[in-house]
mmJSON file of the N, C-alpha and C atoms, coordinates in Angstrom:
{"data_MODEL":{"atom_site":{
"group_PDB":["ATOM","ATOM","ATOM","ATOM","ATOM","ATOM","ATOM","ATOM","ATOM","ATOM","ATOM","ATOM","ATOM","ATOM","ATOM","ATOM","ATOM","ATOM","ATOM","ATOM","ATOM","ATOM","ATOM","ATOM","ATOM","ATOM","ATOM","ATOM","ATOM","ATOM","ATOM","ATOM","ATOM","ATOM","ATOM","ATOM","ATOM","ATOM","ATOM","ATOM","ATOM","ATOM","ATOM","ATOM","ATOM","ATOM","ATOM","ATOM","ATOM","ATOM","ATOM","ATOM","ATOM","ATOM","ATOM","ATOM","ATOM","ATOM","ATOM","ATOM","ATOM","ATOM","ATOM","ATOM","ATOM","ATOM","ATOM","ATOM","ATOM","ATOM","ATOM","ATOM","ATOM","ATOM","ATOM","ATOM","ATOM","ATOM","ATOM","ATOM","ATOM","ATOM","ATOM","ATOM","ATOM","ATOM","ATOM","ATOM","ATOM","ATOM","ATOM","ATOM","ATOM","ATOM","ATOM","ATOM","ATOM","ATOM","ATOM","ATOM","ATOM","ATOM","ATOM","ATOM","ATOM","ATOM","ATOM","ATOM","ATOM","ATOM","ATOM","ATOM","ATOM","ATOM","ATOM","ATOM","ATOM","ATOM","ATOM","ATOM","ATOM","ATOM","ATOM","ATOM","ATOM","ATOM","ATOM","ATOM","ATOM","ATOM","ATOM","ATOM","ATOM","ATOM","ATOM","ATOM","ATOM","ATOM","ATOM","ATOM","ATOM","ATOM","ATOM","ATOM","ATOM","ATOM","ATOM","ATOM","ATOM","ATOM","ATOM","ATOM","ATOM","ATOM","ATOM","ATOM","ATOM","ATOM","ATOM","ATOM","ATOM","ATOM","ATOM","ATOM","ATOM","ATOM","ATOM","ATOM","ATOM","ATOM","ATOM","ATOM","ATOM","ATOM","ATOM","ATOM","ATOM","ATOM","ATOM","ATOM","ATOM","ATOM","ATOM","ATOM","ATOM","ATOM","ATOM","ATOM","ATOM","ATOM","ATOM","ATOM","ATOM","ATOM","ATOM","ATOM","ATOM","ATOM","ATOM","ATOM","ATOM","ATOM","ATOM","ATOM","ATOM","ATOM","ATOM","ATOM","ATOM","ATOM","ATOM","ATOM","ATOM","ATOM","ATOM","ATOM","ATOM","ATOM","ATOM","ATOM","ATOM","ATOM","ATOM","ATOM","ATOM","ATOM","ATOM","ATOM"],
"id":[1,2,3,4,5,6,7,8,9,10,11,12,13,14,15,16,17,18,19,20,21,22,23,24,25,26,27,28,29,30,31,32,33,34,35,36,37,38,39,40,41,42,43,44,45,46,47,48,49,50,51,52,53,54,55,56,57,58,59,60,61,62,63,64,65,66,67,68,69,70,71,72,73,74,75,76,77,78,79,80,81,82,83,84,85,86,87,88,89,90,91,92,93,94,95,96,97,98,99,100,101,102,103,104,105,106,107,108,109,110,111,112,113,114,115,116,117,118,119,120,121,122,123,124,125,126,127,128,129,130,131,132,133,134,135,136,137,138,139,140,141,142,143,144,145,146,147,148,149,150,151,152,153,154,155,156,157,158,159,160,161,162,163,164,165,166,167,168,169,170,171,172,173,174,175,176,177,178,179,180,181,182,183,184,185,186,187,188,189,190,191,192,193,194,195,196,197,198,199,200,201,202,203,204,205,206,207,208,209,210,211,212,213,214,215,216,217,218,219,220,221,222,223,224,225,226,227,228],
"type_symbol":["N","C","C","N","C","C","N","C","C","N","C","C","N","C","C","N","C","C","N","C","C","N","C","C","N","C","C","N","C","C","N","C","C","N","C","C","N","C","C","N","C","C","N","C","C","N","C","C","N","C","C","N","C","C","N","C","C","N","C","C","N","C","C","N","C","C","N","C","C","N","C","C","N","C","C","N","C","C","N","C","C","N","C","C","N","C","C","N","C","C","N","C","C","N","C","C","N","C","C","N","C","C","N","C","C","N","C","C","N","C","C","N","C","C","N","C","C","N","C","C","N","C","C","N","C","C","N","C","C","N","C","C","N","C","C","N","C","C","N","C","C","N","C","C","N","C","C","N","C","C","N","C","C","N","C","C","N","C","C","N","C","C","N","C","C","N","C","C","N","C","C","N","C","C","N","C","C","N","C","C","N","C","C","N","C","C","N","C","C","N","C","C","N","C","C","N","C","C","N","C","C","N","C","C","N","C","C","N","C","C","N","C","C","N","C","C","N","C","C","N","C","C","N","C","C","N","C","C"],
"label_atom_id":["N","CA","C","N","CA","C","N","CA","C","N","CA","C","N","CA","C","N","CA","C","N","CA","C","N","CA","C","N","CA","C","N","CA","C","N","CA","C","N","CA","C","N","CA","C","N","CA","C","N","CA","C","N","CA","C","N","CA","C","N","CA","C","N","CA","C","N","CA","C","N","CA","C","N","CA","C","N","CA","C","N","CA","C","N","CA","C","N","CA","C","N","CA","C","N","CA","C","N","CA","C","N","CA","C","N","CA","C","N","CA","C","N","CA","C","N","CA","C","N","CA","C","N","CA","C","N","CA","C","N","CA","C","N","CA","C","N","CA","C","N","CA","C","N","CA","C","N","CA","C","N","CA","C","N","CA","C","N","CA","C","N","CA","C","N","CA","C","N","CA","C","N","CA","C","N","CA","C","N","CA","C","N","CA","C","N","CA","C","N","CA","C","N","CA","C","N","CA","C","N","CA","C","N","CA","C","N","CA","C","N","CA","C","N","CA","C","N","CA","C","N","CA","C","N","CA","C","N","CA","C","N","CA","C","N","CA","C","N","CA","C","N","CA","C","N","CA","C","N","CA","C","N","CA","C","N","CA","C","N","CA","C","N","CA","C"],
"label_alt_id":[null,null,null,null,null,null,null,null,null,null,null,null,null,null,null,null,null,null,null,null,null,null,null,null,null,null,null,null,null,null,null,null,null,null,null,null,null,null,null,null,null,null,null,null,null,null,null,null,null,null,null,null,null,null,null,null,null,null,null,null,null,null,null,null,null,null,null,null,null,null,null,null,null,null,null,null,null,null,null,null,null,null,null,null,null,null,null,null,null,null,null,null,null,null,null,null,null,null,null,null,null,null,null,null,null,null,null,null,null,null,null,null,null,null,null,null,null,null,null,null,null,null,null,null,null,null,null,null,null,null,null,null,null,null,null,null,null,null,null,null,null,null,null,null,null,null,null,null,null,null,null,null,null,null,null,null,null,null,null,null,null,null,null,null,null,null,null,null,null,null,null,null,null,null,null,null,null,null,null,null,null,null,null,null,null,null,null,null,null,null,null,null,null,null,null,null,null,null,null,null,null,null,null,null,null,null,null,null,null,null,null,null,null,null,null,null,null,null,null,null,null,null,null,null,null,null,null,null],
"label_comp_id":["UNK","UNK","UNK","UNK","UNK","UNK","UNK","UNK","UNK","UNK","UNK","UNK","UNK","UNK","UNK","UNK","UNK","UNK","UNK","UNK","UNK","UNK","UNK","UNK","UNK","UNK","UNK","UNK","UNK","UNK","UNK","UNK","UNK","UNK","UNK","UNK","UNK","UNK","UNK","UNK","UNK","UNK","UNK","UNK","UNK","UNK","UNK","UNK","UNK","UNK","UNK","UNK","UNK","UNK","UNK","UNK","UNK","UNK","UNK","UNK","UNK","UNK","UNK","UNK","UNK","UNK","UNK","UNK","UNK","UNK","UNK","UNK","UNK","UNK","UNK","UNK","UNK","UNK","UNK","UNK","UNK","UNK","UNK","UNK","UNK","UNK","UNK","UNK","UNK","UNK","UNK","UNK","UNK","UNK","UNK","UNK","UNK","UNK","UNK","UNK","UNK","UNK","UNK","UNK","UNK","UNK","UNK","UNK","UNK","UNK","UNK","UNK","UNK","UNK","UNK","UNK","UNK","UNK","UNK","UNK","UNK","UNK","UNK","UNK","UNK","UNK","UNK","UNK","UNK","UNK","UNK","UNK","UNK","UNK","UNK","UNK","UNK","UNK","UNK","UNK","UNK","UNK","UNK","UNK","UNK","UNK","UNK","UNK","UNK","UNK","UNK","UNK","UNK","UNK","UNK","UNK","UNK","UNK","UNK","UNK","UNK","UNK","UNK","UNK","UNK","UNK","UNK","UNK","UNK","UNK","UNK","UNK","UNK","UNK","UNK","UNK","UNK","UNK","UNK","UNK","UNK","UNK","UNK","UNK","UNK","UNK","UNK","UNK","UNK","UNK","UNK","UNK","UNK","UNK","UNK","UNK","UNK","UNK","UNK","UNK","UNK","UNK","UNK","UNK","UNK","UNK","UNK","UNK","UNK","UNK","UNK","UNK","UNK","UNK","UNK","UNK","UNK","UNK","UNK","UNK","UNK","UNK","UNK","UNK","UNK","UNK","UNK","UNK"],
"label_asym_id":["A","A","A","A","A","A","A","A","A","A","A","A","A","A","A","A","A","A","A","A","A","A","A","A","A","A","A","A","A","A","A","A","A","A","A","A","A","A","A","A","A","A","A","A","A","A","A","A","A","A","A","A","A","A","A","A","A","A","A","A","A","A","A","A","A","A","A","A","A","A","A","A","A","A","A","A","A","A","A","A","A","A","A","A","A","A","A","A","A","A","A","A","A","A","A","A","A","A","A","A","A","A","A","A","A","A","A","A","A","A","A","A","A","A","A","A","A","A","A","A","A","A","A","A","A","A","A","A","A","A","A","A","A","A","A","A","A","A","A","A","A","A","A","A","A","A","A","A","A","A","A","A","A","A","A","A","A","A","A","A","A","A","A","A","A","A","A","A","A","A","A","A","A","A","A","A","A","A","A","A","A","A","A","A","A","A","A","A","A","A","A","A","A","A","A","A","A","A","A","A","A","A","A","A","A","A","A","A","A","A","A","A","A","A","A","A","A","A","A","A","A","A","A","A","A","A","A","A"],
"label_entity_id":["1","1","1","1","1","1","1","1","1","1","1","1","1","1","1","1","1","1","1","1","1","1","1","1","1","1","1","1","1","1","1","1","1","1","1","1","1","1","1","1","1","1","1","1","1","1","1","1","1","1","1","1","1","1","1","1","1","1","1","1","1","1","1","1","1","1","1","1","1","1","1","1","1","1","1","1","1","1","1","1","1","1","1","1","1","1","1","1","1","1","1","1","1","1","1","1","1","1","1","1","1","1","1","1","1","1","1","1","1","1","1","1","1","1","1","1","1","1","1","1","1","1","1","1","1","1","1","1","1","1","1","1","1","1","1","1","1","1","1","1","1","1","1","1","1","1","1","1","1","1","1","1","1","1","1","1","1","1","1","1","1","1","1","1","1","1","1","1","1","1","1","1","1","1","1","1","1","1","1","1","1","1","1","1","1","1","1","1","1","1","1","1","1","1","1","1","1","1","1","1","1","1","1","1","1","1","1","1","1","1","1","1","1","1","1","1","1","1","1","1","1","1","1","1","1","1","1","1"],
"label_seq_id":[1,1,1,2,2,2,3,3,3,4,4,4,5,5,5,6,6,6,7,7,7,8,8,8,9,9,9,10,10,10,11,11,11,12,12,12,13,13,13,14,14,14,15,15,15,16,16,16,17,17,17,18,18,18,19,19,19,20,20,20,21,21,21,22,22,22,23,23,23,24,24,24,25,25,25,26,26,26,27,27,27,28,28,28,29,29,29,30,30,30,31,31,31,32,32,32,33,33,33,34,34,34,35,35,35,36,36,36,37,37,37,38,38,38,39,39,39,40,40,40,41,41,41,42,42,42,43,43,43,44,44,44,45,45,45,46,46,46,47,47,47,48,48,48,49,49,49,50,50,50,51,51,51,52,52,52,53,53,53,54,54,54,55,55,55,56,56,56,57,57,57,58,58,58,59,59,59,60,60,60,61,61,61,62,62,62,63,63,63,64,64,64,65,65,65,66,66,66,67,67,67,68,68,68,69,69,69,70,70,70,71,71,71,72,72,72,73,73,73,74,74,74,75,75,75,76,76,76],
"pdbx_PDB_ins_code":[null,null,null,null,null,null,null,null,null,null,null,null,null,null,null,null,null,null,null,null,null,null,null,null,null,null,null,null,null,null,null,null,null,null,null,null,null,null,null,null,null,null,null,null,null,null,null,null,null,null,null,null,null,null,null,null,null,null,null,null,null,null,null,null,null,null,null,null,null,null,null,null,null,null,null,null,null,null,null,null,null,null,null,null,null,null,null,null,null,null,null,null,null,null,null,null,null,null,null,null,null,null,null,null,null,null,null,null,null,null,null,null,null,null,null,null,null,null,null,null,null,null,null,null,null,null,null,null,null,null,null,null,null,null,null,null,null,null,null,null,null,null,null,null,null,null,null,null,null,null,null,null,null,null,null,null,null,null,null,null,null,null,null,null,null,null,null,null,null,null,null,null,null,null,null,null,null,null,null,null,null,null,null,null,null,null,null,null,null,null,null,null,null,null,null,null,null,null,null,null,null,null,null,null,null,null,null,null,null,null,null,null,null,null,null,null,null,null,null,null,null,null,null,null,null,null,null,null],
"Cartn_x":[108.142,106.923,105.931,105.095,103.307,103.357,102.883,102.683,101.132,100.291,98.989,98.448,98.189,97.003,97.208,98.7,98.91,98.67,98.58,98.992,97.117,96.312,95.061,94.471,94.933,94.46,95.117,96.289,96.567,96.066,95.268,94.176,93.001,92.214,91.473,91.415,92.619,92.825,92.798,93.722,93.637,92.333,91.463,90.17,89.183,89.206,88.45,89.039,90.281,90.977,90.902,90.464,90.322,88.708,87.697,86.553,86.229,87.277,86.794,87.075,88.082,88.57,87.044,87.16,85.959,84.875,84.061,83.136,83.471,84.681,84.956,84.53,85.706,85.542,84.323,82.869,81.564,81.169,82.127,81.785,82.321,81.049,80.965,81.195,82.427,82.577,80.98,80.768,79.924,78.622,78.748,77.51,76.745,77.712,77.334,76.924,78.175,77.821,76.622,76.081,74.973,73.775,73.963,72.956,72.974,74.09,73.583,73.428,73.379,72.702,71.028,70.868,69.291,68.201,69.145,67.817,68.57,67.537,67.687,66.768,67.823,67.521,66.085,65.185,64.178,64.349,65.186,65.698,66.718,67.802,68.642,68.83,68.213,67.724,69.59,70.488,71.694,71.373,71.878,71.288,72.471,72.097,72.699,72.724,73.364,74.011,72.69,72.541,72.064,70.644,70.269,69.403,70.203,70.685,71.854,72.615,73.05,73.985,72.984,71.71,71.131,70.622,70.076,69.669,70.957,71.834,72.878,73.173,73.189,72.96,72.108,70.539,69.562,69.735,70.468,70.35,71.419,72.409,73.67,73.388,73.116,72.489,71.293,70.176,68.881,68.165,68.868,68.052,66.605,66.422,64.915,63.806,64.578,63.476,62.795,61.43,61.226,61.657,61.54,62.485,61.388,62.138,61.099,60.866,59.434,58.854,59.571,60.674,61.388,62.388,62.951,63.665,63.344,62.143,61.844,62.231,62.019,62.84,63.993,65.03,66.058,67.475,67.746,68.962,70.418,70.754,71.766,73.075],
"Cartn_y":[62.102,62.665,61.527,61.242,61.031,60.582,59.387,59.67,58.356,58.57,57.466,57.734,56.607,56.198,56.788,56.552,57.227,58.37,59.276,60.743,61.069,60.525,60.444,60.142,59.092,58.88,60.354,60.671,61.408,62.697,63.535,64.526,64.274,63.001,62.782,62.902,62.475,62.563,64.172,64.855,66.449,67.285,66.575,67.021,67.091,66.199,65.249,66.292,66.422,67.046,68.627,69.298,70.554,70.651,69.445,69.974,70.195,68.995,68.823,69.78,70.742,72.062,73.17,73.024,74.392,74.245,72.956,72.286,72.263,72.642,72.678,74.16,75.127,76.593,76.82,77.386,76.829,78.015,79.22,80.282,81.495,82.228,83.354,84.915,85.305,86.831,87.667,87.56,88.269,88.424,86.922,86.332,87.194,86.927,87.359,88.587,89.399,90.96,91.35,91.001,91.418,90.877,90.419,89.712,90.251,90.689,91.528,93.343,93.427,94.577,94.828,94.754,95.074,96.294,97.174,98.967,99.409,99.79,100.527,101.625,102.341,104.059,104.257,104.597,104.852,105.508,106.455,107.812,107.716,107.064,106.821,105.333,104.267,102.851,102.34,102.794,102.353,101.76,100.553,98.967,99.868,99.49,99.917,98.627,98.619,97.18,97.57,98.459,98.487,99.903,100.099,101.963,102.745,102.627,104.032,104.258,103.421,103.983,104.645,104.12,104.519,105.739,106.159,107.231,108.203,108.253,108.973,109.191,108.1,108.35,109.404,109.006,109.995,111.449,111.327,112.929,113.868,113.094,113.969,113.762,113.046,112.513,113.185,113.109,113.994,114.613,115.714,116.462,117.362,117.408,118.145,117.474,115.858,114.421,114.441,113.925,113.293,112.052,111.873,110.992,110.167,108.386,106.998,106.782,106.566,105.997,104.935,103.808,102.622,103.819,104.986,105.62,106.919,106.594,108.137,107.464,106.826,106.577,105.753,105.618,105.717,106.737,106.275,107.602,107.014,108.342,108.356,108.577],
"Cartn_z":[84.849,84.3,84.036,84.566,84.434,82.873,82.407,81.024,80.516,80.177,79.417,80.477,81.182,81.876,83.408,83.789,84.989,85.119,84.178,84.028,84.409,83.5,83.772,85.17,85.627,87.19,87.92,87.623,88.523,88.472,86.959,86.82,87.621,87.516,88.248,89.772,90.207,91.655,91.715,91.204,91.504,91.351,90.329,90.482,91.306,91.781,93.272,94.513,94.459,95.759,95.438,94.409,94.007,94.64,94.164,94.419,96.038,96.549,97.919,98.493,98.097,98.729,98.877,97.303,96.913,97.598,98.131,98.612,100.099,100.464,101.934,102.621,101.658,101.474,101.775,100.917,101.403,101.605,102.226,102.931,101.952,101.159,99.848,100.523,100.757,100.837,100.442,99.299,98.436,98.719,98.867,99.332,100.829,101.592,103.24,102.915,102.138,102.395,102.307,101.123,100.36,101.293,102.251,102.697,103.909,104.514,105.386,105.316,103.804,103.987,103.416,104.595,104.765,104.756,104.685,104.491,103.11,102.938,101.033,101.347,100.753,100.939,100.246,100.414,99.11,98.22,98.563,97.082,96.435,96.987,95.874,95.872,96.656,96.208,97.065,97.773,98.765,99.556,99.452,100.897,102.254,103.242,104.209,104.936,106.192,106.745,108.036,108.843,109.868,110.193,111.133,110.729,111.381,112.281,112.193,111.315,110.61,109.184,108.261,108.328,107.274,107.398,108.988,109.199,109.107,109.143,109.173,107.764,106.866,105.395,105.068,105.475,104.951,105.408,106.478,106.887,106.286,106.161,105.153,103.626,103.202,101.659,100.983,101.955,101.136,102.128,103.131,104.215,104.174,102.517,101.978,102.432,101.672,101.756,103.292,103.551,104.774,105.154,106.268,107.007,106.499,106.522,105.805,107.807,107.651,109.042,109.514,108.871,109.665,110.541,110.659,110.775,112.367,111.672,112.861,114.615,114.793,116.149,116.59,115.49,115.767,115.94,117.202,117.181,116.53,115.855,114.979,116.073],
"occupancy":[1.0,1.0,1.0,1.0,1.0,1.0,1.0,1.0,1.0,1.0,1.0,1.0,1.0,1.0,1.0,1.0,1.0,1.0,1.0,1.0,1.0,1.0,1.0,1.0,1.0,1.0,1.0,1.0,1.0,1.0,1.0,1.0,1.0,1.0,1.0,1.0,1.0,1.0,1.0,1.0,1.0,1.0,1.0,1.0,1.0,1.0,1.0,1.0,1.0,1.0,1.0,1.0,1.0,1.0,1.0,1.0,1.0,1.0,1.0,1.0,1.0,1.0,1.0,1.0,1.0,1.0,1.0,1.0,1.0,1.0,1.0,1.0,1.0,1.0,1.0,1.0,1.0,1.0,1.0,1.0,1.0,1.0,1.0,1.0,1.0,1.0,1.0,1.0,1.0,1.0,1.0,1.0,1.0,1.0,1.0,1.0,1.0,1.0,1.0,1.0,1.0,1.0,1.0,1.0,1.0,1.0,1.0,1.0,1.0,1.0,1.0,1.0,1.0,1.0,1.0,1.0,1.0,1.0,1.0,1.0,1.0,1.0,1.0,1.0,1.0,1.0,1.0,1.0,1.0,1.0,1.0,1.0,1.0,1.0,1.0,1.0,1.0,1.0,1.0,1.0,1.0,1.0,1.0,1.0,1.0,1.0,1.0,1.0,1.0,1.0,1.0,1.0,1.0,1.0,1.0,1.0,1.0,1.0,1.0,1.0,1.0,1.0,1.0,1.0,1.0,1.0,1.0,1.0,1.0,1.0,1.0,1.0,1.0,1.0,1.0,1.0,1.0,1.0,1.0,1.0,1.0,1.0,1.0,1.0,1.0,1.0,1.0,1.0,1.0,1.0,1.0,1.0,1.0,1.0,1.0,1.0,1.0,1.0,1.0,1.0,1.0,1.0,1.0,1.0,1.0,1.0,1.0,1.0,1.0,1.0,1.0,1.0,1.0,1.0,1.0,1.0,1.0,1.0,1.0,1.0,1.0,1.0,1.0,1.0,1.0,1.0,1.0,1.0],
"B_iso_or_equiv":[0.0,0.0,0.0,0.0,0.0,0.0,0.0,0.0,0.0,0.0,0.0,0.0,0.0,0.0,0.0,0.0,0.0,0.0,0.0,0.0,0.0,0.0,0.0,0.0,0.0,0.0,0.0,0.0,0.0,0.0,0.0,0.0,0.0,0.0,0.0,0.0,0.0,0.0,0.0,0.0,0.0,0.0,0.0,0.0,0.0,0.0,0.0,0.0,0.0,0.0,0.0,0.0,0.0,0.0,0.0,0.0,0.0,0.0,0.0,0.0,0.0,0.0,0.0,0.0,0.0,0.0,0.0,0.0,0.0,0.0,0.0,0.0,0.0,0.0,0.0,0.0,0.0,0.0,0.0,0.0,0.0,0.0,0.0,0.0,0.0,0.0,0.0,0.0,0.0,0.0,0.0,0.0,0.0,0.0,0.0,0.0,0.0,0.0,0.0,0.0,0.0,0.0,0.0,0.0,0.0,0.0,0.0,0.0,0.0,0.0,0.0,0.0,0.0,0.0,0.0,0.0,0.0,0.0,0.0,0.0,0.0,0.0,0.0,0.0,0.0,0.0,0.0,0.0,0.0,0.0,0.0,0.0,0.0,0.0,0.0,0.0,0.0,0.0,0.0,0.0,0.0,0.0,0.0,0.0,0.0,0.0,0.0,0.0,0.0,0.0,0.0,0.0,0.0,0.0,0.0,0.0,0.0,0.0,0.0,0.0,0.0,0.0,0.0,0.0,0.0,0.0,0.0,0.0,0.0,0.0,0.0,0.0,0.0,0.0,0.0,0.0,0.0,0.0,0.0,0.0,0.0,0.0,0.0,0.0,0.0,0.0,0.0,0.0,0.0,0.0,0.0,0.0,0.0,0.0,0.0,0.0,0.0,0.0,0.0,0.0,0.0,0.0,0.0,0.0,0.0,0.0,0.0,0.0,0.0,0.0,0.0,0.0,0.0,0.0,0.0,0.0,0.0,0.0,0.0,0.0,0.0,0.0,0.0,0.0,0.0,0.0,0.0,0.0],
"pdbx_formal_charge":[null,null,null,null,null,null,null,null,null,null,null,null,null,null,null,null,null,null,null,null,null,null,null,null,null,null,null,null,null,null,null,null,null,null,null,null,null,null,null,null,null,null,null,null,null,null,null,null,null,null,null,null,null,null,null,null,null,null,null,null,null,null,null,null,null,null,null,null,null,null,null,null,null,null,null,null,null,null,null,null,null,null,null,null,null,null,null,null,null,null,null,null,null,null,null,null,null,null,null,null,null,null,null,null,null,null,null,null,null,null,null,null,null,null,null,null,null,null,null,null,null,null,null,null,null,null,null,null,null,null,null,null,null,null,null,null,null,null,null,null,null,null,null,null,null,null,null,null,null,null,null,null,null,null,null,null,null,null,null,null,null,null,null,null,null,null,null,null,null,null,null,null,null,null,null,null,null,null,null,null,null,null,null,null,null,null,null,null,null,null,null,null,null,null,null,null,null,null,null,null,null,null,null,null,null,null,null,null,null,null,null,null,null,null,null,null,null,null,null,null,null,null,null,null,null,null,null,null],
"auth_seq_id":[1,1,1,2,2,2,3,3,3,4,4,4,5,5,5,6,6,6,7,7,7,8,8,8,9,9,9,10,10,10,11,11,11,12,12,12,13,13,13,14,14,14,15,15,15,16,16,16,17,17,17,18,18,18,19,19,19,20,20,20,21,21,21,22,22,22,23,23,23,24,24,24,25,25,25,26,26,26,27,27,27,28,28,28,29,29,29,30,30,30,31,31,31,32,32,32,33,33,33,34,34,34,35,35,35,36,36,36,37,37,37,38,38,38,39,39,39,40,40,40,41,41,41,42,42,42,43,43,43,44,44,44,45,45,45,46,46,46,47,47,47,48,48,48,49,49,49,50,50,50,51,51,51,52,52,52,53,53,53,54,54,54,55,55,55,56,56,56,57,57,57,58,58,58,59,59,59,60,60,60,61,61,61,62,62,62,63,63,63,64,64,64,65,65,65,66,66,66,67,67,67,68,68,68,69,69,69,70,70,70,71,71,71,72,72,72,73,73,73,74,74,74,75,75,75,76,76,76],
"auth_comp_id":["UNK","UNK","UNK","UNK","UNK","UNK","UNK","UNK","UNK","UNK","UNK","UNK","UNK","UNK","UNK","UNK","UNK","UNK","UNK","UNK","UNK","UNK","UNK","UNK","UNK","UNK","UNK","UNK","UNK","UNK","UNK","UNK","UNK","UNK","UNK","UNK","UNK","UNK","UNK","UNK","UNK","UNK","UNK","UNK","UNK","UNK","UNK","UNK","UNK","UNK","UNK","UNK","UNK","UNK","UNK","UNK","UNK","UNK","UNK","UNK","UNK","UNK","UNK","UNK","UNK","UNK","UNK","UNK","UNK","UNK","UNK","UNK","UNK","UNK","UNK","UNK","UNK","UNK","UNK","UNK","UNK","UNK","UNK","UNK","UNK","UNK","UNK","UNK","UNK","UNK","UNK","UNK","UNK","UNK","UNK","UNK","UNK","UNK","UNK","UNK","UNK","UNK","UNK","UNK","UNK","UNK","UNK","UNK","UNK","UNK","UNK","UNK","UNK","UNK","UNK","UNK","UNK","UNK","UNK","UNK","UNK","UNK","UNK","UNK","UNK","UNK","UNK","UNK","UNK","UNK","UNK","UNK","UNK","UNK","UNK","UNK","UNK","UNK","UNK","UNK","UNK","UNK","UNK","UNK","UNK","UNK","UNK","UNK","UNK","UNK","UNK","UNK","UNK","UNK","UNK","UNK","UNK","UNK","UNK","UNK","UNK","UNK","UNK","UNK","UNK","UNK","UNK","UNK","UNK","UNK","UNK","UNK","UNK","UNK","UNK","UNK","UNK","UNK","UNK","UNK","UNK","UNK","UNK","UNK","UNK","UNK","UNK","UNK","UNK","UNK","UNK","UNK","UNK","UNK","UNK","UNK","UNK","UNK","UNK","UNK","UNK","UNK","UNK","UNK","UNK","UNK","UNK","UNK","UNK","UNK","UNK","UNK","UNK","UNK","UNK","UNK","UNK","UNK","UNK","UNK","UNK","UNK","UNK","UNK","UNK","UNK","UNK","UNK"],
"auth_asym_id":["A","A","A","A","A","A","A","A","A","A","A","A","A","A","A","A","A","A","A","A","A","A","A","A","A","A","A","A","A","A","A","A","A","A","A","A","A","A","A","A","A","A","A","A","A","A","A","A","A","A","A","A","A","A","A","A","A","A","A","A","A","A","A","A","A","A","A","A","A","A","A","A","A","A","A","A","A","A","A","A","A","A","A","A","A","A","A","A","A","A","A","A","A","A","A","A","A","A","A","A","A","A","A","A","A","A","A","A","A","A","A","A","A","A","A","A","A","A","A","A","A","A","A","A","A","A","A","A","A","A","A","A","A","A","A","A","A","A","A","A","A","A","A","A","A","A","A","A","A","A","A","A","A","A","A","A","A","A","A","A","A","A","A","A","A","A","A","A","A","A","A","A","A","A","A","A","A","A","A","A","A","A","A","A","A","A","A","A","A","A","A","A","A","A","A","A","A","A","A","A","A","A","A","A","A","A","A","A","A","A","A","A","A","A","A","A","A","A","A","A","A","A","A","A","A","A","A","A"],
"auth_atom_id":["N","CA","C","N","CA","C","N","CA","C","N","CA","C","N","CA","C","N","CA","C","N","CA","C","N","CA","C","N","CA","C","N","CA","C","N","CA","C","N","CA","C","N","CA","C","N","CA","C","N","CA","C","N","CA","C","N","CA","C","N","CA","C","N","CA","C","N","CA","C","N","CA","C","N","CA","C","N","CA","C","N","CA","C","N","CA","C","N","CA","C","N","CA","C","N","CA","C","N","CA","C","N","CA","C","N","CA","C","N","CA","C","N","CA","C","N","CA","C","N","CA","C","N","CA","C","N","CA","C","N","CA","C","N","CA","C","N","CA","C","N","CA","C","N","CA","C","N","CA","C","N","CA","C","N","CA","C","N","CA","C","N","CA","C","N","CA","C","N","CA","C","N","CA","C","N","CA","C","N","CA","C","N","CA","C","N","CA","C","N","CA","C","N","CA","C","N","CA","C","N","CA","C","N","CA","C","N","CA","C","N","CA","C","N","CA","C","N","CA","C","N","CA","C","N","CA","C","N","CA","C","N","CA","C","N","CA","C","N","CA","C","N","CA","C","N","CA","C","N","CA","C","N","CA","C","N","CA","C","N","CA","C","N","CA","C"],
"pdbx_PDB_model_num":[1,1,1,1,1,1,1,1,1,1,1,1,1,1,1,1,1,1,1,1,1,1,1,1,1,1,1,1,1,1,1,1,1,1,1,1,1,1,1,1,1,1,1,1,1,1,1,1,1,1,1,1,1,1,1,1,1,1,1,1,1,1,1,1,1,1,1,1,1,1,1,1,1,1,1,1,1,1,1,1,1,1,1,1,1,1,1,1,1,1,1,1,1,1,1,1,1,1,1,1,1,1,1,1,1,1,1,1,1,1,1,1,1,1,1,1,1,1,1,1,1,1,1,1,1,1,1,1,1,1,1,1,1,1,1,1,1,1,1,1,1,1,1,1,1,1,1,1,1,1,1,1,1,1,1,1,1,1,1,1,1,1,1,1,1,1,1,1,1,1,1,1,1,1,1,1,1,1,1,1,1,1,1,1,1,1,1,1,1,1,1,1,1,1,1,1,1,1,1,1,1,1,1,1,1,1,1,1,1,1,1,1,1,1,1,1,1,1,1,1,1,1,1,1,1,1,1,1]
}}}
């Protein structure tokens, strides 16, 4: 067992080699998603990833509503 000063260098070292990981990693699940969803419903404010999902959203979701003009010429 590690004990004073050694024990210290050797936190340090694991720190350094923890960051270099996290700093390697780099690449945010969360991050991407959210970023590639790009259409938001106007009526109930739902990001959608692409316009066929979205148009397909709007038409089962709020069929009263008029269609949002980014929409009218895409096919579902």
């Amino acid at each position: 067992m590690a004990r004073g000063h050694q024990k210290f260098q050797s936190q340090q070292k694991n720190a350094k080699k923890q960051a270099e990981i996290k700093k390697s990693k780099g690449h945010d699940q969360k991050a991407a998603a959210k970023a590639a969803l790009v259409y938001t419903c106007s009526v109930c404010r739902t990001q959608m990833p692409d316009p066929k999902t979205f148009k397909q959203h709007f038409e089962s979701k709020h069929p009263k509503s008029p269609m949002p003009p980014e929409l009218v010429g895409v096919e579902a």
